[in-house]
GUZA-276402 format. One record per residue: residue number from 0; residue in three letters; x negated, y, z of N, C-alpha, C in turn. Coordinates in Angstrom, 3 decimals. Layout:
REM residues N
PT resi resn     n.xx     n.yy     n.zz    ca.xx    ca.yy    ca.zz     c.xx     c.yy     c.zz
PT  NUM  ALA        X        Y        Z        X        Y        Z        X        Y        Z
...
REM end
This chain:
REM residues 253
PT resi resn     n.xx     n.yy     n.zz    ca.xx    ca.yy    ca.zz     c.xx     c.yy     c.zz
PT    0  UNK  -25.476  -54.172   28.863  -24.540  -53.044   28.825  -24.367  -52.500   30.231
PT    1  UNK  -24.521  -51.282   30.757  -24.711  -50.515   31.607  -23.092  -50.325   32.321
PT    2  UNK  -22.693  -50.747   33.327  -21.839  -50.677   34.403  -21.461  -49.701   34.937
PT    3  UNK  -20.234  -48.423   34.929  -20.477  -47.770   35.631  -19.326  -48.057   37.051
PT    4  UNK  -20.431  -47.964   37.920  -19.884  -48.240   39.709  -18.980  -47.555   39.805
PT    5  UNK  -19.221  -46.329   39.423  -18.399  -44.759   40.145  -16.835  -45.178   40.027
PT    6  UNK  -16.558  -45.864   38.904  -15.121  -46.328   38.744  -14.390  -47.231   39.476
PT    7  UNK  -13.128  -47.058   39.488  -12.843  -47.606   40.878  -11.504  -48.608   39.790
PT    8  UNK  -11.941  -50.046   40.064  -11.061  -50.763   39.363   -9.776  -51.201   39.864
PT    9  UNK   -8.651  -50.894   39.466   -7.149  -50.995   39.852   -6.722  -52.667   39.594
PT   10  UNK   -6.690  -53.677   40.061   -5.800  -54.711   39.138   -4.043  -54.337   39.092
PT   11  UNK   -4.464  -54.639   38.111   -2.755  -54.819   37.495   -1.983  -55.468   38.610
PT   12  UNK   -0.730  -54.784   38.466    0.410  -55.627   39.641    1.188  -56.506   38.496
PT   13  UNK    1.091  -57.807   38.787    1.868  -59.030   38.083    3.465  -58.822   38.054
PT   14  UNK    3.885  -58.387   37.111    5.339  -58.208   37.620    5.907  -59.533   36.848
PT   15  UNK    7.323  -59.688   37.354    7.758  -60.816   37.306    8.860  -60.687   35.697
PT   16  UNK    8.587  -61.664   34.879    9.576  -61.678   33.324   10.799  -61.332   33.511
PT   17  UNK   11.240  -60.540   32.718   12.965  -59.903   33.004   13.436  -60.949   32.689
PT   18  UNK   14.589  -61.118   33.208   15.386  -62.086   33.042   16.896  -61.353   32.683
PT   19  UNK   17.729  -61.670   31.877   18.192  -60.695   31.592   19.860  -61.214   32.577
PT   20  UNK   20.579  -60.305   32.980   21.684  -60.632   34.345   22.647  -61.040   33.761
PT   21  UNK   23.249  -62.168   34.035   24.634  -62.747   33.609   25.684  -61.825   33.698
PT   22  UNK   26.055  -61.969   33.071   27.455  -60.787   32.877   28.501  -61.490   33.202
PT   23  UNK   29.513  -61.028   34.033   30.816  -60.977   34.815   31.672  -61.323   33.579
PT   24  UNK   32.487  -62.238   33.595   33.930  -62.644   33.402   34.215  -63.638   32.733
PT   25  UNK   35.302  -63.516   31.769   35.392  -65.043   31.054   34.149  -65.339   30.123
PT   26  UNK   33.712  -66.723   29.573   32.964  -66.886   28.793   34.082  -66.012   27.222
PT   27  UNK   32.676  -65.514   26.624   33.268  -65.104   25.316   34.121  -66.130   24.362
PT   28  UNK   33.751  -67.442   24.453   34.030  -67.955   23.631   35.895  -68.626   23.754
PT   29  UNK   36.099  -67.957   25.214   37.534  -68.644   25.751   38.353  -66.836   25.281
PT   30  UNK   37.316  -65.629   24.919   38.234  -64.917   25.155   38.879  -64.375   23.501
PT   31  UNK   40.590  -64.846   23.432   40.833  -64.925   22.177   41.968  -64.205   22.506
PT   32  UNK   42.214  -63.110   21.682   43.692  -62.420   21.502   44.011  -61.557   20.171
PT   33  UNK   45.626  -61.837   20.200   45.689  -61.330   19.025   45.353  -59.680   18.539
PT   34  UNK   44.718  -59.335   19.440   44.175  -57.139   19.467   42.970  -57.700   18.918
PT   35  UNK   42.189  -58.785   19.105   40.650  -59.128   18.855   40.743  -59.311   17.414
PT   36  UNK   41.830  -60.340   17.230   41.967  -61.178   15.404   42.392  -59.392   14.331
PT   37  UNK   43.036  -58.799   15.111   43.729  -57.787   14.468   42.491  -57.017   14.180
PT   38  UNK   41.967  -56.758   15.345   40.379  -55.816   15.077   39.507  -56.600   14.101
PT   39  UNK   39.538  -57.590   13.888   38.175  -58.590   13.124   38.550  -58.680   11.811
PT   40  UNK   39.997  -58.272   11.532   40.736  -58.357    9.907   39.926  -57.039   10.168
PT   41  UNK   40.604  -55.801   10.973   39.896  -54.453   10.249   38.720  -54.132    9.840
PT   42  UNK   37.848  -55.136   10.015   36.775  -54.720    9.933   36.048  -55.571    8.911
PT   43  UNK   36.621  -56.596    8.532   36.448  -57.439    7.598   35.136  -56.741    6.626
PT   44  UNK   35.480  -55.516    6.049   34.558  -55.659    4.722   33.285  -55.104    5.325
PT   45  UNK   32.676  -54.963    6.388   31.663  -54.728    6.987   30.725  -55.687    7.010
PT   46  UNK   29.448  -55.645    6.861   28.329  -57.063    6.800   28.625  -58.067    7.763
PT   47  UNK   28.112  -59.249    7.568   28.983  -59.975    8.381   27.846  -59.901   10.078
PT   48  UNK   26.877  -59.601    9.840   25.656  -58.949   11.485   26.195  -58.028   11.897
PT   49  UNK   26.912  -56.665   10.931   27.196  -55.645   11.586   29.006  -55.797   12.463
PT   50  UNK   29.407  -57.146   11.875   30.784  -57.438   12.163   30.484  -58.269   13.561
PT   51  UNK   29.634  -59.118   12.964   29.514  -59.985   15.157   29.072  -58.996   15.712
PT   52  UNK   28.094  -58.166   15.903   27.728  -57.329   16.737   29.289  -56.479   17.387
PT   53  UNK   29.950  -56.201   16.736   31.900  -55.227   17.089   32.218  -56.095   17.899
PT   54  UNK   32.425  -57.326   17.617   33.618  -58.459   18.099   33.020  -58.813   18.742
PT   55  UNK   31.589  -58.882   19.092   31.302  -59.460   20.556   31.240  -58.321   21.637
PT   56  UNK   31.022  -57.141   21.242   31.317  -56.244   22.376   32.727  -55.837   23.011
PT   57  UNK   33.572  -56.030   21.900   34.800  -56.361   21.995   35.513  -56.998   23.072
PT   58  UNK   35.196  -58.487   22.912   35.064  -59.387   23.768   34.560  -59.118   24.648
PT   59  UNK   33.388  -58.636   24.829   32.740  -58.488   26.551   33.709  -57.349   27.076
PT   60  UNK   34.289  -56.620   26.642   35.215  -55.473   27.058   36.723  -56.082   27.532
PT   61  UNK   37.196  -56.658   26.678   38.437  -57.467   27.247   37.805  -58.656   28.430
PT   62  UNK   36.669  -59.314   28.007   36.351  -60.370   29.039   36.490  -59.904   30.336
PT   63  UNK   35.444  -58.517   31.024   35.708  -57.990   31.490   36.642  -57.360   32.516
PT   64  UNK   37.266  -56.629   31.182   38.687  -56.459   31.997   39.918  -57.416   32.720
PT   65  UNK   39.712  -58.700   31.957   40.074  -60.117   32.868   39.619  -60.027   34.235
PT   66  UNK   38.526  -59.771   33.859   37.425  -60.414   35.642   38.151  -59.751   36.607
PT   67  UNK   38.215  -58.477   36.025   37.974  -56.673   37.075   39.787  -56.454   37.982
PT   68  UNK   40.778  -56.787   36.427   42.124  -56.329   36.453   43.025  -57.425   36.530
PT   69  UNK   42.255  -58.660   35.537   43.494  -59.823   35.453   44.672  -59.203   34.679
PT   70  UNK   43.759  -58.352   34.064   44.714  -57.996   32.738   44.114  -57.749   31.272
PT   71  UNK   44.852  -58.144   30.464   44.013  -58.252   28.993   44.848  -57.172   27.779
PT   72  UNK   45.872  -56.107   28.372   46.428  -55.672   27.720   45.567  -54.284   27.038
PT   73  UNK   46.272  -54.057   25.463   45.502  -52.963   25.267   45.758  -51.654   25.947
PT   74  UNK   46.305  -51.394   27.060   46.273  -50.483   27.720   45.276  -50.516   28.917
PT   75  UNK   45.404  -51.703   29.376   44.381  -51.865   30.148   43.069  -51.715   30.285
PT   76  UNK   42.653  -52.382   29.199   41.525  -52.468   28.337   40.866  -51.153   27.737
PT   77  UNK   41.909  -49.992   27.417   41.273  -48.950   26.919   41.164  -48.080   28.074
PT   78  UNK   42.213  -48.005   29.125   41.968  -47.037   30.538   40.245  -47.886   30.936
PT   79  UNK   40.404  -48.650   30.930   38.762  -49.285   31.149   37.517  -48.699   30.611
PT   80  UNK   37.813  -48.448   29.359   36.363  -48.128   28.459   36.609  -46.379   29.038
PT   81  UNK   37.533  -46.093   28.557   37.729  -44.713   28.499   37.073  -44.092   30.050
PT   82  UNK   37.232  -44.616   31.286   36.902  -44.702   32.542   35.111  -44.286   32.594
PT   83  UNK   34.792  -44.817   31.771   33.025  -45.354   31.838   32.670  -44.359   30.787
PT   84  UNK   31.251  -43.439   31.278   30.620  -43.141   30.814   30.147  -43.848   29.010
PT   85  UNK   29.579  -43.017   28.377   29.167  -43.823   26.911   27.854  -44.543   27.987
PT   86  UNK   26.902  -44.575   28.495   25.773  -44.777   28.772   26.300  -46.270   29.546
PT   87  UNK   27.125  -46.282   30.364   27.651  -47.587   30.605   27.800  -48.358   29.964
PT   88  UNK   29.338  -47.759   29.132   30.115  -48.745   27.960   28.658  -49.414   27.133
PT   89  UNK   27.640  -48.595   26.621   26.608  -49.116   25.548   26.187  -50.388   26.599
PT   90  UNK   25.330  -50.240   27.879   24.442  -51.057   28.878   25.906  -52.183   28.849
PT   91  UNK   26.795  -52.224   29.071   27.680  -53.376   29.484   27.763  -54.038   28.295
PT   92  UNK   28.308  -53.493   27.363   29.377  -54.416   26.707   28.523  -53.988   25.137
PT   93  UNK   27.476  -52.925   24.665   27.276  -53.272   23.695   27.754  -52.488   22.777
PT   94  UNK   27.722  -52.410   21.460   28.216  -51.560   20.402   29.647  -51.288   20.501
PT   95  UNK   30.744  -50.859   21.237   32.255  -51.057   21.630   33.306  -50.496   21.607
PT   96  UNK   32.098  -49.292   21.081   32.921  -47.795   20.612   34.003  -47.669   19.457
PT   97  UNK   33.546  -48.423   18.478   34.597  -48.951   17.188   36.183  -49.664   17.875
PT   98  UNK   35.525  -50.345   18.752   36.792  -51.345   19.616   37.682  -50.203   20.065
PT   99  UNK   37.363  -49.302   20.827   37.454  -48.735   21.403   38.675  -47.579   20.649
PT  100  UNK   38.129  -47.291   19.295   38.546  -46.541   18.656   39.805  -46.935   18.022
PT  101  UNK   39.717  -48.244   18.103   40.804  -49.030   17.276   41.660  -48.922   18.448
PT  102  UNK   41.288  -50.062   19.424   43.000  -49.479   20.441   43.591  -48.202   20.740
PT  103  UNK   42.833  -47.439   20.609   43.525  -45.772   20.788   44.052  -45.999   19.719
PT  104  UNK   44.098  -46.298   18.411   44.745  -46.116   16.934   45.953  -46.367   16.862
PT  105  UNK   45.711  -47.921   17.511   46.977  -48.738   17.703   47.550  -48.997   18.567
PT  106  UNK   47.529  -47.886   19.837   48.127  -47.647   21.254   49.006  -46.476   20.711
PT  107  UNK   48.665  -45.278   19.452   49.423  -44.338   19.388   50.276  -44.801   17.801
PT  108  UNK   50.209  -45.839   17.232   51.152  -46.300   16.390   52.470  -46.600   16.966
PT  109  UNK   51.953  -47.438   17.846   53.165  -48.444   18.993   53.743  -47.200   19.535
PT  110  UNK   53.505  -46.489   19.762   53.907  -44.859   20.441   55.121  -44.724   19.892
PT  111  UNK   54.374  -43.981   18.101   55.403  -43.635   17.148   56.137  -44.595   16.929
PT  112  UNK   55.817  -46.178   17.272   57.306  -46.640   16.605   58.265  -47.024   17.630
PT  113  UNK   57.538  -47.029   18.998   59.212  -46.816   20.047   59.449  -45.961   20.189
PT  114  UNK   59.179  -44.955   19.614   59.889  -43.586   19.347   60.703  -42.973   18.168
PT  115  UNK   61.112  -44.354   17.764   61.210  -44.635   16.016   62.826  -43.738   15.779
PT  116  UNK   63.864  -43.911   17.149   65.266  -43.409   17.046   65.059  -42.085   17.032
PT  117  UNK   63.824  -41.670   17.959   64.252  -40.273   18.562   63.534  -39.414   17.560
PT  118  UNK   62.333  -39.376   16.688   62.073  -39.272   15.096   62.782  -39.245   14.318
PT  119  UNK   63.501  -40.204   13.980   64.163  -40.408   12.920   65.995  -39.192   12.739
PT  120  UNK   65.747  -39.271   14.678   66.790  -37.915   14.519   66.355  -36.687   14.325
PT  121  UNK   65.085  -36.431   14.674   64.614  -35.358   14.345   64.261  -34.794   12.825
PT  122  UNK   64.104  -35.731   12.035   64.223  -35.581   10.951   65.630  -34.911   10.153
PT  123  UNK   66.728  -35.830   10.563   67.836  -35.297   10.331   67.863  -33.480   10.480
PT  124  UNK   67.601  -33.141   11.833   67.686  -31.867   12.033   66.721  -30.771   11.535
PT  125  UNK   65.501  -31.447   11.128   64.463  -30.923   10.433   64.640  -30.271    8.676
PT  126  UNK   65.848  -31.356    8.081   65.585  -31.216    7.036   66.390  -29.958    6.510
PT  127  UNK   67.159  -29.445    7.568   68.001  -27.671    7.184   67.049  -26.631    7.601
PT  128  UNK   66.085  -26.929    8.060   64.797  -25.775    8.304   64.077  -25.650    7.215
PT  129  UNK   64.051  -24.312    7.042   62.524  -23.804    5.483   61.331  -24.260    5.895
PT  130  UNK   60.590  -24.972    5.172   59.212  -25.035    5.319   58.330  -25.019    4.403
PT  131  UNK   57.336  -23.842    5.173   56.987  -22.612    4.065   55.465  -23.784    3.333
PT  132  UNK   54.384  -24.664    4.445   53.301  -24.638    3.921   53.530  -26.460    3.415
PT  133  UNK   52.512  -27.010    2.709   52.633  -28.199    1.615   52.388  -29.176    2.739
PT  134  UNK   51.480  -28.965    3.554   51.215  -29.788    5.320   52.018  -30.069    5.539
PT  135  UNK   53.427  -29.110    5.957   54.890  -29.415    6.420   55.423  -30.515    5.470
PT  136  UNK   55.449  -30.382    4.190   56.213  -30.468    3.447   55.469  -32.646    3.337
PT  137  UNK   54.180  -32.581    3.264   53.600  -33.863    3.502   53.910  -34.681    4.646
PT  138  UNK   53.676  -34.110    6.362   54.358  -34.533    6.962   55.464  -34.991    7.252
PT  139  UNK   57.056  -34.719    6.742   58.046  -34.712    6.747   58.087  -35.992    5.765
PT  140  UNK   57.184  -35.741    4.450   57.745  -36.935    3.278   56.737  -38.391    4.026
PT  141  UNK   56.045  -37.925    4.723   55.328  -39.157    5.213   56.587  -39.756    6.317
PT  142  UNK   57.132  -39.069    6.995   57.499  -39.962    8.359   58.809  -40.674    7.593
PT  143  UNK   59.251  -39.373    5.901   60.473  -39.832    5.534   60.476  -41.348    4.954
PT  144  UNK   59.183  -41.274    4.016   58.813  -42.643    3.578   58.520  -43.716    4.568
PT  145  UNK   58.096  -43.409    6.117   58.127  -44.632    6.935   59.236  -44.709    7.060
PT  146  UNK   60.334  -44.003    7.436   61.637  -44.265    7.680   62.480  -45.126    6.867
PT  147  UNK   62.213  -45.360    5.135   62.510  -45.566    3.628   62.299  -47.008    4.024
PT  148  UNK   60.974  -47.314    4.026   60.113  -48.497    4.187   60.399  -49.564    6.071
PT  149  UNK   61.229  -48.914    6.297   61.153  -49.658    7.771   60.052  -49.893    8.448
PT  150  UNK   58.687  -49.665    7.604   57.420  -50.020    8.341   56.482  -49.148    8.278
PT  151  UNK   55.275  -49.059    8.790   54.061  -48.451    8.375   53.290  -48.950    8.010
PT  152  UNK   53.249  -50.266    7.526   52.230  -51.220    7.126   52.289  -51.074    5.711
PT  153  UNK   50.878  -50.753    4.948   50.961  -50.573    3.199   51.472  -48.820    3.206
PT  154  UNK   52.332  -48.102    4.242   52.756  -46.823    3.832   51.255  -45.887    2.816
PT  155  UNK   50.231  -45.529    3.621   49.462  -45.294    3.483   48.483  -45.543    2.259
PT  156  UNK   48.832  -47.344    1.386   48.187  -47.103    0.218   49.289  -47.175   -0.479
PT  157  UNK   50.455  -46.385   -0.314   51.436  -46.509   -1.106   51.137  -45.378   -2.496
PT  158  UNK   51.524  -45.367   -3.827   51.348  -44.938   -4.749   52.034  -44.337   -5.455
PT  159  UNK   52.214  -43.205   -6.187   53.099  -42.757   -6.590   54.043  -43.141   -7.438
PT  160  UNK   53.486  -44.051   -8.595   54.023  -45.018   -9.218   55.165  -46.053   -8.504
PT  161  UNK   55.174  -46.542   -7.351   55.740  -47.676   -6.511   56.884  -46.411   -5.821
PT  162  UNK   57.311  -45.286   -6.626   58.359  -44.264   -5.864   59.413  -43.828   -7.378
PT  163  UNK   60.343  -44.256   -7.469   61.529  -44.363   -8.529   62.764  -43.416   -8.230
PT  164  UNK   62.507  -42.365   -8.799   63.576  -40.949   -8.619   64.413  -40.649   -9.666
PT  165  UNK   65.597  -40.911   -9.595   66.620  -40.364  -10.164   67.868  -40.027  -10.026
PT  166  UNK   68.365  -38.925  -10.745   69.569  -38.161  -10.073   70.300  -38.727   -8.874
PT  167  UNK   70.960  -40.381   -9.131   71.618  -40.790   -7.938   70.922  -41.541   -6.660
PT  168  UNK   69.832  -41.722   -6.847   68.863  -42.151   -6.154   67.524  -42.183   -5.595
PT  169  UNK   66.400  -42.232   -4.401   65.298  -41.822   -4.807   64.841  -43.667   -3.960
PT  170  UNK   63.820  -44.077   -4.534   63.161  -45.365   -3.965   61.861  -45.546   -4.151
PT  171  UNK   62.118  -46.128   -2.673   60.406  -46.841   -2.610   60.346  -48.618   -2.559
PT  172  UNK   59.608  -48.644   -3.437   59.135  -50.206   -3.970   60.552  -50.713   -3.536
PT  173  UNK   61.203  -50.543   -3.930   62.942  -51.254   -4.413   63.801  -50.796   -3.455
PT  174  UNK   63.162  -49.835   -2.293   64.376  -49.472   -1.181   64.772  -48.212   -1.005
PT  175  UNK   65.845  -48.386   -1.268   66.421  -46.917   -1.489   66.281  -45.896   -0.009
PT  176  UNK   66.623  -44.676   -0.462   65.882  -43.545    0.741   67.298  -43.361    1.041
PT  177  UNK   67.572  -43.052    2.697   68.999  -42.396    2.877   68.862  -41.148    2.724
PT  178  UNK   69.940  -40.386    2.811   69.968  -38.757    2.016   69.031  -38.182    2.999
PT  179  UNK   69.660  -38.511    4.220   68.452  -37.085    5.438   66.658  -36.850    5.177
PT  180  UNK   66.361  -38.203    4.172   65.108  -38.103    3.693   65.036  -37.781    2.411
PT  181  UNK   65.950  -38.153    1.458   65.504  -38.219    0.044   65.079  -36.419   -0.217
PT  182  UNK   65.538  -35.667   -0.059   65.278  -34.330   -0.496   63.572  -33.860    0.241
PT  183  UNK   62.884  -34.356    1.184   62.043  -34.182    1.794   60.718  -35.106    0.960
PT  184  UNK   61.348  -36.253    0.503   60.342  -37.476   -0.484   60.062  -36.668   -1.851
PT  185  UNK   61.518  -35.941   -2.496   61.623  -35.594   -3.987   60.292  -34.052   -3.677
PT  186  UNK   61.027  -33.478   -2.537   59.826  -32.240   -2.767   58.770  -32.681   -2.724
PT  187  UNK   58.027  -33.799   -2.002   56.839  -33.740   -1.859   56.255  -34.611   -3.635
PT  188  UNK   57.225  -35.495   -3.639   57.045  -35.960   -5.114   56.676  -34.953   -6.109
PT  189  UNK   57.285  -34.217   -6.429   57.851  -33.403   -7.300   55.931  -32.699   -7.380
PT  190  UNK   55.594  -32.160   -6.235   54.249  -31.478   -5.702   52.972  -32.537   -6.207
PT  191  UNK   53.303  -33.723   -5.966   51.892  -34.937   -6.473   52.090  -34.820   -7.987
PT  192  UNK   53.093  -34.653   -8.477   53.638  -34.757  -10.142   52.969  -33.479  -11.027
PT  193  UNK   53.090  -32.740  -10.013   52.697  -31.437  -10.881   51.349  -31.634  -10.425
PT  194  UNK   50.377  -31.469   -9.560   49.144  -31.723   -9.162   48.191  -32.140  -10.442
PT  195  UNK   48.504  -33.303  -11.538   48.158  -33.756  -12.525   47.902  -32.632  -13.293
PT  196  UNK   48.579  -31.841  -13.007   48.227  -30.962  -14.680   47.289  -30.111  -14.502
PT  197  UNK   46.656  -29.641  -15.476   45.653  -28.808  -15.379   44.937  -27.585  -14.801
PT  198  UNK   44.022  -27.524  -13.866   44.029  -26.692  -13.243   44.821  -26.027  -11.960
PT  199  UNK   46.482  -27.663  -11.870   46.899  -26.739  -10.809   46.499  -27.628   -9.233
PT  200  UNK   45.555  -27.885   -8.909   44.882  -28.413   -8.176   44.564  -27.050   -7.287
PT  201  UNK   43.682  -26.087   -8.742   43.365  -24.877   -7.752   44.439  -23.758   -7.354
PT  202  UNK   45.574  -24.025   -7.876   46.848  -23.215   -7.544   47.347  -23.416   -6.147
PT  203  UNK   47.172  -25.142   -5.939   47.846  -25.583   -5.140   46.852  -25.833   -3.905
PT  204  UNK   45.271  -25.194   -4.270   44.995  -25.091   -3.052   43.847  -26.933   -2.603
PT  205  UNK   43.597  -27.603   -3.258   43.460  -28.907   -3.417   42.462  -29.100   -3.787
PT  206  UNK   41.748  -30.784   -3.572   40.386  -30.623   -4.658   41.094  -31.453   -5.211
PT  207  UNK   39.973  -31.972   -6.636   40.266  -32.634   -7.701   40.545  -33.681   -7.554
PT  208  UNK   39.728  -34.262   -6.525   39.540  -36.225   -5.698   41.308  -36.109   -5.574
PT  209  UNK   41.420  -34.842   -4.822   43.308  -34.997   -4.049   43.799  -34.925   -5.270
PT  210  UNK   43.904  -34.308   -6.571   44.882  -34.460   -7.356   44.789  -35.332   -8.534
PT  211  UNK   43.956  -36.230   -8.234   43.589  -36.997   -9.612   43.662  -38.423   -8.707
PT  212  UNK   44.239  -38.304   -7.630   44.165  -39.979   -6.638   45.789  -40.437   -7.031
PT  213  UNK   45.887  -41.801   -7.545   46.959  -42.417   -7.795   48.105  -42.403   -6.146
PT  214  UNK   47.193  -42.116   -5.630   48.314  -42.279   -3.996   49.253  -41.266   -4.020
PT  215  UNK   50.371  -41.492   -3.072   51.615  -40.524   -2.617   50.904  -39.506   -1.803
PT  216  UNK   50.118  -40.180   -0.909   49.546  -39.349    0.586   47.948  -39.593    0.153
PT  217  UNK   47.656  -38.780   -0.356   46.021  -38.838   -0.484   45.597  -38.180    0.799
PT  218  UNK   44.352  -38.344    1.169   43.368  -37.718    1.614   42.780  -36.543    1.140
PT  219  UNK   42.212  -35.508    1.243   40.863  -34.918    0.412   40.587  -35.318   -0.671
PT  220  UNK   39.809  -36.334   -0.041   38.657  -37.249   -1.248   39.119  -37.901   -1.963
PT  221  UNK   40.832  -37.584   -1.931   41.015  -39.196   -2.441   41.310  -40.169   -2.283
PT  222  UNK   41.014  -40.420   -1.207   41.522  -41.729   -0.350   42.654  -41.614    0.779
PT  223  UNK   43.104  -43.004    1.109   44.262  -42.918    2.243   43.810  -42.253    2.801
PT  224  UNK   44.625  -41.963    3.996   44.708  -40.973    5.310   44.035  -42.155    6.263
PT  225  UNK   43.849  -41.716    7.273   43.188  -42.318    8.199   44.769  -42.732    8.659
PT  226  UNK   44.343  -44.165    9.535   45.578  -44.370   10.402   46.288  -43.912   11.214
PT  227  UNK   45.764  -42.785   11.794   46.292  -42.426   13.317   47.190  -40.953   12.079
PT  228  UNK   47.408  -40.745   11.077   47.774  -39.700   10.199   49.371  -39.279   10.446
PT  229  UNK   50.076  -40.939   10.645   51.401  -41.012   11.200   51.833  -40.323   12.196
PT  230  UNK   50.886  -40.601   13.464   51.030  -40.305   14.364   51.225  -38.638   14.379
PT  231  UNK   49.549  -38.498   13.930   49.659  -36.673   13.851   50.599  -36.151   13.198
PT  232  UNK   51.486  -36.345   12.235   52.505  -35.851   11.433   53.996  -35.894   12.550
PT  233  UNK   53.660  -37.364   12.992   54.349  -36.875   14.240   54.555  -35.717   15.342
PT  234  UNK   53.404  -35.727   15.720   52.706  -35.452   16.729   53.288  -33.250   16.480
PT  235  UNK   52.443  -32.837   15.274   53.291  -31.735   14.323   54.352  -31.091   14.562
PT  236  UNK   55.624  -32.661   13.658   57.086  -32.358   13.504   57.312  -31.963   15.113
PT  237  UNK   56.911  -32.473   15.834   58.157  -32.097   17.156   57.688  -31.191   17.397
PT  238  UNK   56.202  -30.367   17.293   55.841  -28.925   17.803   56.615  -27.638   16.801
PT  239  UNK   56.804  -28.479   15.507   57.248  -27.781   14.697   58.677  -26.927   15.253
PT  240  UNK   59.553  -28.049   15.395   61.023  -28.718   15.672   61.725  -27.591   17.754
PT  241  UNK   60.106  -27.778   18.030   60.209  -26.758   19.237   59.883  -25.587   19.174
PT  242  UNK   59.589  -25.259   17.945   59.044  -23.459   17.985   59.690  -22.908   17.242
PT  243  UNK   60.961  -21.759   18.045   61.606  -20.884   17.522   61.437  -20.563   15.942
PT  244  UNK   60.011  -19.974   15.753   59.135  -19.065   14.990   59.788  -19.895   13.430
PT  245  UNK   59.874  -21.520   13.762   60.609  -22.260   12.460   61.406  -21.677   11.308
PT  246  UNK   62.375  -21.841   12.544   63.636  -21.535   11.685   63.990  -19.938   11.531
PT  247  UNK   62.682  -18.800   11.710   62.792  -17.331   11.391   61.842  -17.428    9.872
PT  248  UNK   61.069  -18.883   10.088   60.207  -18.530    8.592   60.754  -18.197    7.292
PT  249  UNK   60.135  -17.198    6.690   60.840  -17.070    5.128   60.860  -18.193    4.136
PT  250  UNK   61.569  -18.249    2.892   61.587  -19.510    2.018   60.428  -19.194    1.380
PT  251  UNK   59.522  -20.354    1.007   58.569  -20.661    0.172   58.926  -20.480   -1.121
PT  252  UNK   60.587  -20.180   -1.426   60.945  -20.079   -3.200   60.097  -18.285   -3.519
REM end
């Protein structure tokens, strides 16, 4: 077989096996908190590969933030991610974005509920204002029913059925509503009740998923609201509560 000279042979440069770089901070296996256990319930019905892959990036994110801050709080922890490029966060710590998503969730819950007095008065003053669109009218019965319930935990797959209205009373799953809410729960009640009947889905503006879902607070589709839903209803009422334009709106009768 014929050789050709003219070519000029290069050897290969031997490069040396990656080794891949130890990563900075606590070992994963020391790093345990209750934001981690809380994230690993949420995520529970996820495969259980696609679930270690969350919780260990997780972990490398709080581990981390040990090394860096000597702090493990979820505030800490999220000024951290939030700080870093996506192209980082992925190279460091891994799939973390879900993590990520969750402490913002539950950084603006904790929000709304030490803000639980100064809400709950606003409501009071809310409920002598007209409000013309069904948004308003959802928001208001949502923060009224957290208010009902003392909690936000379960609010969300709460059902219409588990809400007991009559003349002297209105209740949720056995606890009665104080007045500054009950008239804000009954309208929005009153609106899921009629929803059932025929055709008025498209009256009311709705799809079918929304009026055929056993929930108080559907979604669209059908389903709960996303978590952070509280918040935004929050978030709403007080823009509502600050704009003149409110209390000039005409009645919806």
């Amino acid at each position: 077989m014929a050789v050709d000279a003219t070519r000029r042979v290069v050897p290969l440069r031997q490069s040396a096996p990656s080794v891949p770089q130890p990563r900075k901070g606590i070992p994963l296996s020391k790093v345990v908190t209750p934001t981690l256990q809380d994230f690993e319930r949420s995520i529970s019905d996820l495969a259980p590969k696609t679930r270690a892959i969350y919780v260990r990036a997780a972990k490398r994110a709080v581990s981390h933030c040990l090394y860096v801050a000597d702090n493990s709080t979820n505030e800490a922890v999220l000024r951290l991610l939030e700080a870093m490029n996506w192209t980082e966060k992925r190279e460091r710590f891994g799939r973390v974005h879900r993590f990520e998503r969750f402490l913002r969730t539950t950084l603006h819950e904790a929000a709304v509920q030490m803000n639980t007095l100064d809400w709950l008065h606003l409501l009071k003053e809310m409920q002598y204002k007209p409000i013309t669109t069904m948004s308003a009218v959802r928001d208001f019965a949502l923060l009224a029913a957290w208010a009902t319930m003392g909690e936000g935990r379960g609010l969300l797959d709460l059902t219409v059925s588990e809400v007991t209205d009559n003349p002297s009373a209105l209740s949720i799953r056995g606890k009665i509503a104080p007045s500054p809410y009950r008239g804000m729960l009954r309208r929005w009640l009153k609106i899921r009740l009629r929803a059932n009947r025929p055709e008025q889905y498209r009256i009311l503006r709705r799809t079918k998923a929304w009026a055929d879902s056993p929930l108080l607070f559907p979604g669209s589709n059908g389903q709960p609201l996303s978590r952070s839903a509280i918040y935004n209803a929050l978030r709403r009422l007080q823009a509502t509560a600050g704009s003149p334009s409110s209390e000039a709106a005409p009645s919806s009768g």
